[in-house]
C-alpha positions in Angstrom: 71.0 107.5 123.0 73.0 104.3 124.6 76.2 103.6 123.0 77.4 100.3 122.7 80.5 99.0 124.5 82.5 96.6 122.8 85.5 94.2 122.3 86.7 93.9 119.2 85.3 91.4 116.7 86.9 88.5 116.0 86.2 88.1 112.0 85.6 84.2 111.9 83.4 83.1 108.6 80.3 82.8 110.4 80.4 86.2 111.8 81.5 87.6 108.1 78.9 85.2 107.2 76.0 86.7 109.8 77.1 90.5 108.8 76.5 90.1 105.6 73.1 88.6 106.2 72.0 91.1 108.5 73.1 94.1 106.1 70.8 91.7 103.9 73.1 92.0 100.9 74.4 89.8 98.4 77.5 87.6 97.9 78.1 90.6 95.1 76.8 93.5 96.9 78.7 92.7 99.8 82.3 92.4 98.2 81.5 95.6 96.0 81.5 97.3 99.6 84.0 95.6 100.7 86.5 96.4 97.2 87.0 93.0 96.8 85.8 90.0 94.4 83.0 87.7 95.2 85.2 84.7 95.3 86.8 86.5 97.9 83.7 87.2 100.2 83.2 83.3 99.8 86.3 81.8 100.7 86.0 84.0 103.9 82.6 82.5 104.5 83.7 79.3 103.8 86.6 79.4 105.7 89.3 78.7 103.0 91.0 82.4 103.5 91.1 85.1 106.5 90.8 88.6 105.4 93.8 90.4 106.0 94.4 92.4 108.5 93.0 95.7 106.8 90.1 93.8 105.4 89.4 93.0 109.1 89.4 96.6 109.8 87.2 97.3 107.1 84.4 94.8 108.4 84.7 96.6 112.0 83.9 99.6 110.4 81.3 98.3 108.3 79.8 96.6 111.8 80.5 100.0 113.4 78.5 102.3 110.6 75.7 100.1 111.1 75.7 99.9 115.4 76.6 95.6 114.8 78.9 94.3 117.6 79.9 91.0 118.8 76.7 90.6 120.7 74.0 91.3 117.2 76.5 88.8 115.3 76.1 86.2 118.1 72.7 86.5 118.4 71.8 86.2 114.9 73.7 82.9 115.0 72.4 81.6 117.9 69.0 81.9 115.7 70.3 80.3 113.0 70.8 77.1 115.2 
């Protein structure tokens, strides 16, 4: 089994954006998870808020449950180009 090394991730929207879409969930399904409101999970994607810093943690360990570090959520972008 090869564990991942990894910086920590730098929440900007289009890596909230991109871990949302590779847990292939839902505006909804998403901030249920999260404990917070849709509008919420959009204005992070959107840019117009930052998650606090405890939401940020929250996303790391979301990333970390499912083995997604700063190189899956670039990758995926990179394909989204």
């Amino acid at each position: 089994m090869t564990t991942k090394t990894t910086l920590p991730i730098q929440w900007t929207k289009k890596r909230i954006k991109a871990l949302r879409l590779i847990l292939r969930t839902t505006q909804d399904q998403f901030a249920e998870a999260m404990d917070v409101t849709r509008l919420t999970i959009s204005n992070w994607e959107t840019g117009a808020k930052l998650p606090s810093i405890n939401h940020q943690r929250d996303l790391d360990s979301v990333a970390a449950k499912q083995n997604i570090d700063n190189d899956d959520l670039n990758a995926f972008l990179r394909r989204l180009r």
